[in-house]
N, C-alpha and C positions, 0 to 999 in steps of 0.2 A: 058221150064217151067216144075215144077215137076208134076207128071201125079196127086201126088194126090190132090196139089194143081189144077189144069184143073180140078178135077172132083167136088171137093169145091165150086168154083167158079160157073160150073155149075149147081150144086143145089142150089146156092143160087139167081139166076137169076130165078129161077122159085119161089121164094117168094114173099111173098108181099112187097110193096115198100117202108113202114116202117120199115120192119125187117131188109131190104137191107142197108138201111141209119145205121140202130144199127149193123151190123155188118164190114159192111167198118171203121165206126170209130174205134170200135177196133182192125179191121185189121192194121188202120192207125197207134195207137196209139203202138198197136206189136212191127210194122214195126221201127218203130221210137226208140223201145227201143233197139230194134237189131240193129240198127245204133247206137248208143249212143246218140242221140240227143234228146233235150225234146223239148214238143211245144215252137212255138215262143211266148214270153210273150209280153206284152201291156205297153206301155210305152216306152219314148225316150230313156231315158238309158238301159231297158230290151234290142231296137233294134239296141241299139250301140253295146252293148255287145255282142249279137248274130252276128254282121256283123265283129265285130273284130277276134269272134271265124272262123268265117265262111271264112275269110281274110285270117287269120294266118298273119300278117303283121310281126311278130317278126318270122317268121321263112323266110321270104323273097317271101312267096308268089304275093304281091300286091303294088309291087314298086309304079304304081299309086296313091295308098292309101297315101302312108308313104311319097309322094310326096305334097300332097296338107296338111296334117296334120301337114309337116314343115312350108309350106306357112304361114298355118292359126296362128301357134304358133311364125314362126320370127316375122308377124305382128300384132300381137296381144297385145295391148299396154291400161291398163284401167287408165293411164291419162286423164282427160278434155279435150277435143278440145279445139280451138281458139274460144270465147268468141263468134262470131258471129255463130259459128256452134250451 
């Protein structure tokens, strides 16, 4: 790790432990943009969309994925059932 990051780190353990919680989130939120990823957002399709990214399935990462996704769509049929279903 870089020293001046170790040395960051340990002055901030000597804070109080609300300044610590305000500073790790912005650490967090940093860290995050230097990855290029944003928070995970709230909702079904927000964590579709994250897992798709996160998959890459159109680039051939998640043969599993792109497995069950055909299942779901060969079977996937919004006709009526038989009358007694």
């Amino acid at each position: 790790m870089n020293k001046v990051l170790e040395r960051v780190l340990h002055e901030i353990e000597t804070l109080p432990e609300c300044e610590q919680a305000r500073i790790a989130r912005v650490l967090e939120t940093e860290v995050r943009k230097a990855r290029g990823k944003a928070p995970v957002p709230a909702g079904r399709w927000a964590q579709l969309v994250d897992r798709m990214r996160r998959e890459a399935p159109l680039e051939g990462r998640s043969e599993e994925f792109l497995k069950r996704v055909r299942t779901f769509r060969d079977h996937f049929d919004l006709r009526p059932g038989p009358a007694g279903e």
